[in-house]
C-alpha positions as a Markdown table, in Angstrom:
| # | Residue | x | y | z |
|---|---|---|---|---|
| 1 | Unk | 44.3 | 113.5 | 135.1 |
| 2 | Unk | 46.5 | 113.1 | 132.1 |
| 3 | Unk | 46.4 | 111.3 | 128.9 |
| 4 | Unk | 49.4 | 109.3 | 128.5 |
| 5 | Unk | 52.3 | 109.1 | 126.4 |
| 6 | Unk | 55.9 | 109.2 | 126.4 |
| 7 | Unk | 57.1 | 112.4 | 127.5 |
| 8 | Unk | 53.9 | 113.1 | 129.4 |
| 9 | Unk | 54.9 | 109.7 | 131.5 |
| 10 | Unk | 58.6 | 110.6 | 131.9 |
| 11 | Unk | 57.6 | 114.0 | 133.5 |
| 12 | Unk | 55.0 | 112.1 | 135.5 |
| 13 | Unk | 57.5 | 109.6 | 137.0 |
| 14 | Unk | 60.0 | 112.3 | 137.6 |
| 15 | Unk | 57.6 | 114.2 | 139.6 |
| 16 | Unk | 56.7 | 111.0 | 141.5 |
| 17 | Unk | 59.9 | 110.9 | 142.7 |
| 18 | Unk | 59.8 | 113.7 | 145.3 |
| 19 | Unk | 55.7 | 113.8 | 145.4 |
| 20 | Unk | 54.0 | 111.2 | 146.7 |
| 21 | Unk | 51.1 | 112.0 | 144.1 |
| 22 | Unk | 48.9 | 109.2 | 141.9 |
| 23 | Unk | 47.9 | 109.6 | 138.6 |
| 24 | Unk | 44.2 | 109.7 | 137.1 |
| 25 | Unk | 45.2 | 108.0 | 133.8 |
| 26 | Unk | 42.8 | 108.5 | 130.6 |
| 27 | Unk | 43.9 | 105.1 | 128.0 |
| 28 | Unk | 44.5 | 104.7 | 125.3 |
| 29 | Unk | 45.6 | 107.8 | 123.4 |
| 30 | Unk | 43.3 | 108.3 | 120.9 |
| 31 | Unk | 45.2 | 111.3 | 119.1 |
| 32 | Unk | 48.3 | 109.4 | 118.9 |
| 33 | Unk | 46.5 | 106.4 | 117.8 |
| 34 | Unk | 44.3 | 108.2 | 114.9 |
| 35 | Unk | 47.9 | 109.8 | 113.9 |
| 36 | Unk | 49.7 | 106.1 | 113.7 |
| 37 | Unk | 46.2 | 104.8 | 112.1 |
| 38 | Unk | 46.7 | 107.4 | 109.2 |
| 39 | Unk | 50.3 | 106.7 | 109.0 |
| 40 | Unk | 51.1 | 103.3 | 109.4 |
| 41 | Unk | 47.7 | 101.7 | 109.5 |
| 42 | Unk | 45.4 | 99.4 | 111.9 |
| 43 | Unk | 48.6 | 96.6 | 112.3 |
| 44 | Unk | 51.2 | 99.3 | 112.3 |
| 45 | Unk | 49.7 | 101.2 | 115.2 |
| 46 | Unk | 48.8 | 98.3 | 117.1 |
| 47 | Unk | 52.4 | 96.6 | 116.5 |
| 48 | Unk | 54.1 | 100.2 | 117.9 |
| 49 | Unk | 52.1 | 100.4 | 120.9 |
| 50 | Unk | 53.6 | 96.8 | 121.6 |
| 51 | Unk | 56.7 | 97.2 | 120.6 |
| 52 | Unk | 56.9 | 99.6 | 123.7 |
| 53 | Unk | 56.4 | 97.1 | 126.2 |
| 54 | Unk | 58.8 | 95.6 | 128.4 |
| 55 | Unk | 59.4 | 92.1 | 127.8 |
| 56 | Unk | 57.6 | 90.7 | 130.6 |
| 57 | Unk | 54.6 | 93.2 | 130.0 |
| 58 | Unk | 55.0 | 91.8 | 126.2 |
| 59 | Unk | 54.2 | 88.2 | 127.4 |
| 60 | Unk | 51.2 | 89.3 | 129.3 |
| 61 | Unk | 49.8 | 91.5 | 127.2 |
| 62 | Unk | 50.2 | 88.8 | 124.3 |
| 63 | Unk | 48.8 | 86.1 | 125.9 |
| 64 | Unk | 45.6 | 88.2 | 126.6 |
| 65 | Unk | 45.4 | 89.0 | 123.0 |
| 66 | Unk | 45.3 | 85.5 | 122.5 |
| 67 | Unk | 42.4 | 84.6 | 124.8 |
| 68 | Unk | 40.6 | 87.5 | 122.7 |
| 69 | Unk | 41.5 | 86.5 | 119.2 |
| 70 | Unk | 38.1 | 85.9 | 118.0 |
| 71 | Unk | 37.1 | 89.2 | 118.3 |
| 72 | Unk | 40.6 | 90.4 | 117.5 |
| 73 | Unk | 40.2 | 89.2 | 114.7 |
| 74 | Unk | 36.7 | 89.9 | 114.0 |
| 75 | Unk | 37.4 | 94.0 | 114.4 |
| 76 | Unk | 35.5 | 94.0 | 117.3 |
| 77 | Unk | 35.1 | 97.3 | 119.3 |
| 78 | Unk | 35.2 | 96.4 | 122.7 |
| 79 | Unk | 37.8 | 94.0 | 122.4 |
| 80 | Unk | 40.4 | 96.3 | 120.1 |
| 81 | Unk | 39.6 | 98.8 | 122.5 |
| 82 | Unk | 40.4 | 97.2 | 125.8 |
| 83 | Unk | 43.1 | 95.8 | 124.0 |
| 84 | Unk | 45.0 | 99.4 | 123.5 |
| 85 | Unk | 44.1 | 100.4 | 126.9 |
| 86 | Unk | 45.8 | 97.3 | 128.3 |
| 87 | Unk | 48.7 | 97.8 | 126.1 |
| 88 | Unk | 48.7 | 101.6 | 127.4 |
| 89 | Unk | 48.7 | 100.8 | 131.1 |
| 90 | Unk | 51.3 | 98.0 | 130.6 |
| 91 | Unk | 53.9 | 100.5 | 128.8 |
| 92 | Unk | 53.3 | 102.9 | 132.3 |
| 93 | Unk | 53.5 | 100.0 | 134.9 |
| 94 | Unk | 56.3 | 102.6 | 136.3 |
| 95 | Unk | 53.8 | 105.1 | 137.2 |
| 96 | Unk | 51.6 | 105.0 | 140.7 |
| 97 | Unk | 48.1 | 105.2 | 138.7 |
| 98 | Unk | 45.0 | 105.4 | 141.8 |
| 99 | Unk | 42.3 | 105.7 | 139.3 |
| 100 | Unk | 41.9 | 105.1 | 135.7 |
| 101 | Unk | 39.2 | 106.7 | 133.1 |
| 102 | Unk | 38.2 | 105.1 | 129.5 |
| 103 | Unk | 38.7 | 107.8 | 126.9 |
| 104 | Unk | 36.1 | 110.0 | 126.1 |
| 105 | Unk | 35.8 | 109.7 | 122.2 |
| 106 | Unk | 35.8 | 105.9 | 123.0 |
| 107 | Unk | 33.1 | 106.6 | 126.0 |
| 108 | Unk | 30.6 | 108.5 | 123.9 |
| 109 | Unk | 31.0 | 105.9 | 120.9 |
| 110 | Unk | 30.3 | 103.3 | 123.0 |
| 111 | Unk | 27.6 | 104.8 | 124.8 |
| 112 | Unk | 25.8 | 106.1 | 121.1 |
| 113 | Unk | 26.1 | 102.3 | 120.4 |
| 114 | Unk | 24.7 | 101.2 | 123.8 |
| 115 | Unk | 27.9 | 98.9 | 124.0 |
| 116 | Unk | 27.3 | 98.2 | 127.6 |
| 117 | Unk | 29.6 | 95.4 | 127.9 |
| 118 | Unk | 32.3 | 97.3 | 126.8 |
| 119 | Unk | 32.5 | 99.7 | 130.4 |
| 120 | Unk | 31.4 | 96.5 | 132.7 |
| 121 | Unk | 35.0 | 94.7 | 130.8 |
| 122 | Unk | 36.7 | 98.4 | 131.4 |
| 123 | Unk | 35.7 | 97.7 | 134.9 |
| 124 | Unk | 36.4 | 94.6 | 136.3 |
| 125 | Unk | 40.1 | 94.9 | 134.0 |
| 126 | Unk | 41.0 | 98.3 | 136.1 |
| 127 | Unk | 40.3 | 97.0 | 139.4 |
| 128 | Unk | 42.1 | 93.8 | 138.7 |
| 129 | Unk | 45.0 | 95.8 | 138.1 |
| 130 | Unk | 44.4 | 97.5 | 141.2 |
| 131 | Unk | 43.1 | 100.5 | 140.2 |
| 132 | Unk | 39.6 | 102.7 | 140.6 |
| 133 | Unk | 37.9 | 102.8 | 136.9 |
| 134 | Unk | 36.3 | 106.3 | 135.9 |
| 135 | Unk | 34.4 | 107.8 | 133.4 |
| 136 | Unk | 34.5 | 111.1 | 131.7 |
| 137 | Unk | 31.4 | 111.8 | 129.5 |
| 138 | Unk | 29.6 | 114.4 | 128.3 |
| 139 | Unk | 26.2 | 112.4 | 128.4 |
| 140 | Unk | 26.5 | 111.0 | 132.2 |
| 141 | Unk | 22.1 | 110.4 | 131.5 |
| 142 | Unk | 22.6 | 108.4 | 128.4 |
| 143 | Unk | 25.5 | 107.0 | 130.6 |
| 144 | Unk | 23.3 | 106.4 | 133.5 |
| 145 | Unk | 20.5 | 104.5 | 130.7 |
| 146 | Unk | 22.8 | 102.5 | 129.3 |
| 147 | Unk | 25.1 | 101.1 | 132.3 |
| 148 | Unk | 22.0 | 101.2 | 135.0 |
| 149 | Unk | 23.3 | 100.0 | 138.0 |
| 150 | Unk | 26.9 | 98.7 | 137.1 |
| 151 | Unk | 27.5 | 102.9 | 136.9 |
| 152 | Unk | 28.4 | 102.3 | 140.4 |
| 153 | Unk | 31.4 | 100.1 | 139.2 |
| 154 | Unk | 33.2 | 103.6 | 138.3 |
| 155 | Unk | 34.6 | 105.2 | 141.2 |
| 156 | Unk | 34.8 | 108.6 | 139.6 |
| 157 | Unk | 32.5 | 110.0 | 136.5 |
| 158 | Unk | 33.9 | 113.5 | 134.9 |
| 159 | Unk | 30.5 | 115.2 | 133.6 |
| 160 | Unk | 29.6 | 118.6 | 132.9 |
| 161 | Unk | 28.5 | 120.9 | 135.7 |
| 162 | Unk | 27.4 | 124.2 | 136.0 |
| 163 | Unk | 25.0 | 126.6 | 137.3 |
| 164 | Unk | 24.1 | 127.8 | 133.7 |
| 165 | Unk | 23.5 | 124.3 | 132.1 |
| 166 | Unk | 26.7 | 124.5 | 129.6 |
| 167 | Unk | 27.2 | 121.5 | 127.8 |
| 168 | Unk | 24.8 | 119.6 | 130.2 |
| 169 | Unk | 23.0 | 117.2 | 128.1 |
| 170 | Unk | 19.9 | 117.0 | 127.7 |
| 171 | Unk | 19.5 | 119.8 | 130.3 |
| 172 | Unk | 20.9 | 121.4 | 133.8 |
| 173 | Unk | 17.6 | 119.3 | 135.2 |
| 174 | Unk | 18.2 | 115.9 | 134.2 |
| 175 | Unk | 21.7 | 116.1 | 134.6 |
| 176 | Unk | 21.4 | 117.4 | 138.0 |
| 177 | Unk | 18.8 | 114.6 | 138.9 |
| 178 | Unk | 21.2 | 111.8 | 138.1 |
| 179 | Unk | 24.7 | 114.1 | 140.0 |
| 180 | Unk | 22.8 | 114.0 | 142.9 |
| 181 | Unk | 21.8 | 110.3 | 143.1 |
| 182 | Unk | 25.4 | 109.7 | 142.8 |
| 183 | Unk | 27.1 | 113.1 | 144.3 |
| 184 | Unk | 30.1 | 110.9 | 145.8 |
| 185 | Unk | 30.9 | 109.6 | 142.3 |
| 186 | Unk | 30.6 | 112.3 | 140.0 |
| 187 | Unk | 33.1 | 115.1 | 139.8 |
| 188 | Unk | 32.4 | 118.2 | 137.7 |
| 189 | Unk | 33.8 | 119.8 | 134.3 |
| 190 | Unk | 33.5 | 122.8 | 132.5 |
| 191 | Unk | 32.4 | 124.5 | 135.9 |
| 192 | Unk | 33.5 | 128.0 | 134.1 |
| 193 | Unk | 30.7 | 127.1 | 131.4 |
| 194 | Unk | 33.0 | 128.5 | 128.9 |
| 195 | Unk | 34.5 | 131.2 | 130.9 |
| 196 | Unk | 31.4 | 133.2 | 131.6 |
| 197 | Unk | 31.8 | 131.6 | 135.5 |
| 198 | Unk | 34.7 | 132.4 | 137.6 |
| 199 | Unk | 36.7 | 129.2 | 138.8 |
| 200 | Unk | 34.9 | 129.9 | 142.7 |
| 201 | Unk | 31.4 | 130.5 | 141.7 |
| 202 | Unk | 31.8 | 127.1 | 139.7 |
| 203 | Unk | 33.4 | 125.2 | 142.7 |
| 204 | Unk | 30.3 | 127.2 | 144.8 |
| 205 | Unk | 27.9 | 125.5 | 142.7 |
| 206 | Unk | 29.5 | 122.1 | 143.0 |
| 207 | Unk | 29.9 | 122.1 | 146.8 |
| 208 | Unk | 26.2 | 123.1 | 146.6 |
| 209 | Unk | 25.6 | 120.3 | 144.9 |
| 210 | Unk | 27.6 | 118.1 | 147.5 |
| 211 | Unk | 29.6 | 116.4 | 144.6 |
| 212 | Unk | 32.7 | 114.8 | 145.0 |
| 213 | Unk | 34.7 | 117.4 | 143.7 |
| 214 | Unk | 35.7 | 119.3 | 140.1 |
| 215 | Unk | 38.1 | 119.3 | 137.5 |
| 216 | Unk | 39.8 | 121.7 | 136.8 |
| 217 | Unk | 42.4 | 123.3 | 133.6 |
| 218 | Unk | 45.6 | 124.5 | 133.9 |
| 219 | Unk | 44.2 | 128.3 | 133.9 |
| 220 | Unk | 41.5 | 127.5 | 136.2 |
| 221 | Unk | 44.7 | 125.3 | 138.9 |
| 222 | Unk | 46.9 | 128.4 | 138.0 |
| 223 | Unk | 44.3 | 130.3 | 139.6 |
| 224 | Unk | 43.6 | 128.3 | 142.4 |
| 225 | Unk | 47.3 | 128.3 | 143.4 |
| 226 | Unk | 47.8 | 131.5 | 143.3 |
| 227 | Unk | 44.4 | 132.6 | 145.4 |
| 228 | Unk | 45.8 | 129.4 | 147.9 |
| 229 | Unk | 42.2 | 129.2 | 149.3 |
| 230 | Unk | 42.4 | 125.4 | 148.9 |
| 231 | Unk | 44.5 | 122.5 | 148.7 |
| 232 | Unk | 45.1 | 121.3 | 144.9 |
| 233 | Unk | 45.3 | 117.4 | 144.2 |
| 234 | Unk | 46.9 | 116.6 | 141.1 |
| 235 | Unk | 47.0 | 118.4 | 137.8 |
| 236 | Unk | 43.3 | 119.3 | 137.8 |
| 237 | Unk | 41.4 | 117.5 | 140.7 |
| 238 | Unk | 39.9 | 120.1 | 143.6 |
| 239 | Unk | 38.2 | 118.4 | 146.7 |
| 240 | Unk | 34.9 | 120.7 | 147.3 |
């Protein structure tokens, strides 16, 4: 899983070369796009993220922005932020992307508004692109209120998971009610709860969950390597 930007999808394509390996992509770039926002403001960051497209990518992704340009216009969320992810996944048409995740600061400000149309738009846009649409959230029951059933539009949902109830919100209960309803979709984070678990007694409590898999950091894939008790997918995906 990676969030993408230049140097990240140069290494990314070089590595696809000689592994054939997809990429969990998390659009748009929120840190690069606060950092442009403060520099060059709302047009300016906008206009750079487009100036990076290919031509033919330009064209598409400009005629889109013209089918949205009321709400373009009009600031509006969803729109602006669908638009930067499109722009995002255009500039990395170059890289085999399998499943691609809404970024989490948009996620949980969408989700505190109850902007439901924005992750039903997120959707249908990834698969038409031909890709699986995730979520990572660190509220998967305000997620699971707000989205009802179109939760089972996302392929994959990232969500805290641990035996000792870190960063599970409300609590370890309610969370766990809603993993295991939907233990095929939703793959677990901060499975260490902050280092106090080791990397196998988190994946233990996953499998015992029968979830989908966890998510590992580079520390916690390090680990894994070394130990070689199971195959590693990606950067930070482990099948359990």
């Amino acid at each position: 899983m990676a969030v993408l930007d230049r140097r990240t999808e140069a290494a990314l394509r070089e590595f696809q070369i000689w592994r054939d390996l997809s990429v969990w992509a998390v659009v748009p770039n929120m840190y690069a796009f606060i950092r442009d926002l403060t520099d060059r403001g709302l047009v300016g960051a906008a206009l750079a993220r487009f100036l990076r497209l290919r031509p033919g990518a330009m064209a598409v992704t400009g005629v889109n922005a013209l089918r949205k340009l009321g709400p373009l216009s009009r600031s509006d969320f969803s729109a602006g932020a669908l638009w930067l992810a499109q722009m995002e996944l255009a500039a990395a048409s170059g890289l085999r992307i399998g499943r691609v995740f809404l970024h989490p600061q948009l996620t949980e400000i969408a989700l505190a508004g109850r902007v439901r149309g924005l992750f039903t738009e997120f959707a249908s846009q990834a698969r038409s692109l031909g890709m699986e649409p995730g979520l990572v959230t660190h509220n998967p029951v305000v997620a699971g209120e707000v989205l009802g059933t179109d939760l089972d539009a996302f392929a994959a949902i990232v969500a805290p998971c641990n035996s000792k109830g870190y960063k599970m919100v409300p609590d370890r209960g309610s969370c766990e009610i809603l993993l295991l309803s939907r233990a095929d979709r939703f793959w677990a984070s901060e499975i260490t709860a902050g280092a106090s678990l080791s990397v196998e007694a988190g994946l233990a409590h996953a499998r015992t969950l029968g979830l989908a898999g966890a998510m590992l950091d580079f520390r916690g894939v390090e680990e894994q390597f070394r130990a070689r008790s199971s195959p590693i997918l990606g950067a930070a995906a482990l099948p359990v």
